[in-house]
N, C-alpha and C positions, 0 to 999 in steps of 0.2 A: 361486487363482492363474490371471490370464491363460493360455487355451492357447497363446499365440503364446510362453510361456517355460516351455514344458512341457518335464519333466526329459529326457524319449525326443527331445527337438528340439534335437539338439547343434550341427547345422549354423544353423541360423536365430541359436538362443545365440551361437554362436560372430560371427557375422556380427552382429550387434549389437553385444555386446562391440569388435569392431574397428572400427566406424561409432564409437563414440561416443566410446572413445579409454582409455586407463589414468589419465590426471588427471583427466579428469570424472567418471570411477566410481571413485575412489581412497577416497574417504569411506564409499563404500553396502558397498566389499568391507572396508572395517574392523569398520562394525558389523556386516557379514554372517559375519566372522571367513571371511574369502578365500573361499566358496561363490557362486559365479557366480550359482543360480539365486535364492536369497535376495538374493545383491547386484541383482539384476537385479527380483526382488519388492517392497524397498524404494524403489527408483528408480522405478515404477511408482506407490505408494503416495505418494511423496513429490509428482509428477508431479499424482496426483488433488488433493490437498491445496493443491499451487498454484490449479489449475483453481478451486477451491472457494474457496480467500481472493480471488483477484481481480476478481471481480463483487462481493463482498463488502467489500472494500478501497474501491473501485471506487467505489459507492455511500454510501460514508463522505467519500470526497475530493472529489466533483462537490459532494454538500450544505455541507461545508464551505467550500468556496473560495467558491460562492455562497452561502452567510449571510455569509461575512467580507464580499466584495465588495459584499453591500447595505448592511453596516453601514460601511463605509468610503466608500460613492458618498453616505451620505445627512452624510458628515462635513466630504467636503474637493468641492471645488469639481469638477464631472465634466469629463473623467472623472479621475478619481481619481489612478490610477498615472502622471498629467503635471501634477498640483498638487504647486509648490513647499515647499508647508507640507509636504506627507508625507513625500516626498525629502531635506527638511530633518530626520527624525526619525532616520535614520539614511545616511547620503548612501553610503557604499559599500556596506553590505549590498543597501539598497533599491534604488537605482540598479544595481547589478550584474544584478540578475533581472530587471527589468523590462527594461535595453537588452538579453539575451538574448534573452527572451521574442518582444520587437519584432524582432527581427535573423530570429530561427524563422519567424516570422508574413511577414516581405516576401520573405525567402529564397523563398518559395513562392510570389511576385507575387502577394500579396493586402496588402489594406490593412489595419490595423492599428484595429479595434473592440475599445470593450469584452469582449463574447463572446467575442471570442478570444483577448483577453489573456487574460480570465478563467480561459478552459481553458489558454492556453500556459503559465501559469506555475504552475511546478512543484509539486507537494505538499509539498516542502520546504521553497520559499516561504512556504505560506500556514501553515502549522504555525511557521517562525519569527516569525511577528507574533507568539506567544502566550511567545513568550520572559521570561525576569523581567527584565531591561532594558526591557520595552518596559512595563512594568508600569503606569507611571505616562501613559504619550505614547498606548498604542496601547490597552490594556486595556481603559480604561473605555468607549472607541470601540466595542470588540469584543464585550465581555460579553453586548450583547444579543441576539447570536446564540443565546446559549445557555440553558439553563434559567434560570429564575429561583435565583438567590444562586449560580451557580455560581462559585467561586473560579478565578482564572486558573492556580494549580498543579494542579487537580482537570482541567483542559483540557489541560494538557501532558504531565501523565502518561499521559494515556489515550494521545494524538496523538502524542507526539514519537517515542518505540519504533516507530510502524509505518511511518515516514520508511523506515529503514535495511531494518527488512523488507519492505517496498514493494518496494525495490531490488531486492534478494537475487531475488524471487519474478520479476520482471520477468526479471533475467540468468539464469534458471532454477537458481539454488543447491539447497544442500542447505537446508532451510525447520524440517525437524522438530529437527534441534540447536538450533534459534532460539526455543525456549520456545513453540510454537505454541498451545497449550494458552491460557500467558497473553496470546500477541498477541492471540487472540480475546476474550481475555476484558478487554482494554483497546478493543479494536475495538467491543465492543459498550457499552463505557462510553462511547467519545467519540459512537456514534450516538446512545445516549439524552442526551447534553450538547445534541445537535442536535436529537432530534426522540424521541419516547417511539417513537411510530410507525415510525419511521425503523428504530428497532431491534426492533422486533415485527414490520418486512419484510422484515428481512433474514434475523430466527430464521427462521421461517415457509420462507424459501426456501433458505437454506442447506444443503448436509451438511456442511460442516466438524466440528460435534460426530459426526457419527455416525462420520467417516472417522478422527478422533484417540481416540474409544472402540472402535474395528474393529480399530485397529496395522495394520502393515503385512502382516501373514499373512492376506488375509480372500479366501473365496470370489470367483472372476469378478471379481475387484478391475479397473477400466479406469478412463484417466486421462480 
């Protein structure tokens, strides 16, 4: 355990506990069974575990959104998110993200590029193209991002779960109720969809395995 939530440090405990509030640590003292300094050990633990999926996350959604975007610039007339045909395939979904996206991008008085649509537009965006509605219109456009014979539910399964935990990890939630275990373990399915390498960079430099085989009681644990 962190010394800064050392058992002898009631005042610093204490002073955290009230920074951070009774509904944000309402979840950590249920499973800590109301012990401050264990609610205050998983909140820490839970804390590292975000740390570790979002460069990892991270690096799953930049690859993705550019292989969709190449396989979509080389389909519809460039750039792509202002050809009629595509906006035609689903006109309120599509249209919806894109005028946001573009609204983000001038909001800021910059002008409106591919590259920054690219990145403006949201991970659950580019994860709804892989929809079974689209199966037929956008699929076979899309497929060649991915490995050879990959099926478009073999894509979704992996992808669409870490839409909602993407989320979660951003507004800083509670992560480990969320099956983290198996997010990683579809996290690492949709990198090898994209690239074998892709997922051999990210074992290579992650600790998420070491930090969900550690639990949250583990020595000098820091987020």
């Amino acid at each position: 355990m962190s010394k800064f939530f050392a058992a002898d440090d009631a005042g610093l405990r204490a002073e955290i506990l009230r920074l951070f509030g009774p509904d944000r640590l309402a979840g950590y003292f249920t499973d800590a069974r109301g012990l401050a300094d264990r609610a205050l050990q998983i909140y820490v633990w839970n804390a590292a575990l975000g740390g570790a999926f979002l460069p990892a996350i991270g690096a799953v959604e930049v690859s993705l959104r550019n292989a969709l975007s190449d396989q979509l610039s080389n389909a519809f007339t460039a750039p792509w998110y202002d050809d009629s045909s595509f906006i035609a395939i689903d006109r309120n979904a599509l249209a919806t993200g894109i005028v946001r996206a573009k609204r983000h991008i001038t909001a800021k008085g910059k002008p409106v590029t591919p590259s920054r649509m690219v990145a403006q537009l949201t991970f659950g965006f580019w994860v709804m193209l892989l929809r079974p509605s689209y199966a037929r219109s956008l699929w076979p456009i899309l497929r060649p991002a991915f490995a050879a014979h990959t099926r478009r539910s073999r894509a979704t399964d992996a992808f669409d779960p870490l839409v909602g935990f993407r989320n979660r990890l951003a507004h800083h939630h509670l992560l480990y109720d969320r099956d983290p275990h198996i997010m990683y373990e579809r996290l690492m399915a949709g990198a090898r969809l994209l690239s074998p390498e892709l997922a051999e960079w990210i074992e290579h430099h992650s600790r998420i395995r070491q930090l969900l085989s550690g639990g949250p009681i583990q020595p000098a644990l820091l987020f």
